[in-house]
C-alpha positions in Angstrom: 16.8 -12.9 -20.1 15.7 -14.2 -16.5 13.3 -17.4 -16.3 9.7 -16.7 -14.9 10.6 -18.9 -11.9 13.4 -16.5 -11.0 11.3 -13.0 -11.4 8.8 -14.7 -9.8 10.8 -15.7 -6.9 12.7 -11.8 -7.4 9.3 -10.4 -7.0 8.3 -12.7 -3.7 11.5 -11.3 -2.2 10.8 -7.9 -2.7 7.8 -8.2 -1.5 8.4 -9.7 1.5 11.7 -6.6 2.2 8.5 -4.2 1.8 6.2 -6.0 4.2 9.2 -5.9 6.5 9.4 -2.4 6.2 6.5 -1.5 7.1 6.6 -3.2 10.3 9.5 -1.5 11.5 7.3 1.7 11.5 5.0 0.1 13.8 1.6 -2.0 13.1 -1.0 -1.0 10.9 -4.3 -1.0 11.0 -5.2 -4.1 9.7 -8.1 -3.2 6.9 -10.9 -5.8 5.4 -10.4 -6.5 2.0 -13.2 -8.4 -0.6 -12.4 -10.6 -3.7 -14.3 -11.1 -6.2 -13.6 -14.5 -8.0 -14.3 -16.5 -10.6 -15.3 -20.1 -9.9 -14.4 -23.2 -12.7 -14.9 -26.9 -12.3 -14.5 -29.2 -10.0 -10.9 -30.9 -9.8 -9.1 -33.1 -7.3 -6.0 -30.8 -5.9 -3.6 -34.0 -6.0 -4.1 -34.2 -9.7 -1.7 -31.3 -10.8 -2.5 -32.2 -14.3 -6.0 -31.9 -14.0 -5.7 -29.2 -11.7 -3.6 -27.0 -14.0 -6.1 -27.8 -17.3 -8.8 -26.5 -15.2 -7.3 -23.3 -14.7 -6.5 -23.0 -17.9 -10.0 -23.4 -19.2 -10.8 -20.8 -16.3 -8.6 -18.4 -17.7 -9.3 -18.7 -21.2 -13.3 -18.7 -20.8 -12.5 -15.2 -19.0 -10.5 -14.1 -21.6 -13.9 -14.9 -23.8 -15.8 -13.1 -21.8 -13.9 -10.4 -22.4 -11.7 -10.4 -18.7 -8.4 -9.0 -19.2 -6.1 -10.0 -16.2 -2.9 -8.2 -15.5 -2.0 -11.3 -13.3 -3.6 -14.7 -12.7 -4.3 -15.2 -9.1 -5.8 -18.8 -8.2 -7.4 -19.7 -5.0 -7.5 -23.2 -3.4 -10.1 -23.9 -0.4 -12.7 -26.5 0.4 -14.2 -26.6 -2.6 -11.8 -27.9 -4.5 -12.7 -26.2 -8.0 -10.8 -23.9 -9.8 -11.2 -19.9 -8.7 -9.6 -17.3 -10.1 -9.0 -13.7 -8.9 -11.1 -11.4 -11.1 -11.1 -8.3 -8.8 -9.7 -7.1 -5.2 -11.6 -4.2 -3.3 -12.0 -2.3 -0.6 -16.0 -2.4 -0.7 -18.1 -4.9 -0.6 -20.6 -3.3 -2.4 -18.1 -2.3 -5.0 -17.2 -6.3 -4.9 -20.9 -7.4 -5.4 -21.3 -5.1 -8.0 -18.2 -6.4 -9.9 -19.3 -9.9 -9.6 -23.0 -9.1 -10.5 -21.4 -7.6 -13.9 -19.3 -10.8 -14.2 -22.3 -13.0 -13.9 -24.1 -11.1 -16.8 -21.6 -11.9 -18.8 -22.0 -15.5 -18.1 -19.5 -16.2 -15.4 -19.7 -18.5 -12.2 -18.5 -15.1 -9.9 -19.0 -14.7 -6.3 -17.2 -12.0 -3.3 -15.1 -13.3 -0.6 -13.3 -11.7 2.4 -10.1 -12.0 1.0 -7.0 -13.9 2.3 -4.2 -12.9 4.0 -1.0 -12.7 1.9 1.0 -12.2 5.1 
């Protein structure tokens, strides 16, 4: 049975091989995208320790809430707290909605252009 590590790393590879391919038919339009995500506590990025209890209290306060993820997807910026991917759309409307949803369930959400994974 493979290690996470190495389907992670399979999965990176083939995802790169299909960005590739794309390219080669020419650019595409490049399209905004919104994320919706949910914010946790503070914590100080060069603590991995801390760092990787706060996600997990992210993730399991979702999981209270009644969030399902297929995937954890955690964002780092300036704000140094723990964010988590709850939701990736096309519309920001659709985004604010999802959040507004999020929020009556009791959780710290908020939309975001999202980020490049290029």
């Amino acid at each position: 049975m493979p290690l996470p590590r190495e389907i992670e790393n399979t999965i990176n590879h083939l995802a790169v091989l299909v960005r590739n391919m794309g390219a080669a038919h020419g650019p595409q339009p490049v399209r905004q995208r919104w994320w919706v995500l949910l914010r946790g506590e503070p914590l100080d990025p060069e603590d991995l320790t801390m760092r990787d209890a706060a996600r997990e209290r992210l993730r399991q306060l979702a999981l209270q809430k009644g969030l399902r993820l297929h995937e954890c997807i955690w964002v780092w910026d300036e704000t140094n707290a723990a964010q988590l991917v709850a939701g990736r759309f096309d519309d920001p409307d659709q985004a604010w909605s999802r959040a507004r949803q999020l929020q009556a369930k009791g959780l710290d959400a908020y939309v975001v252009e999202a980020m490049s994974d290029t």
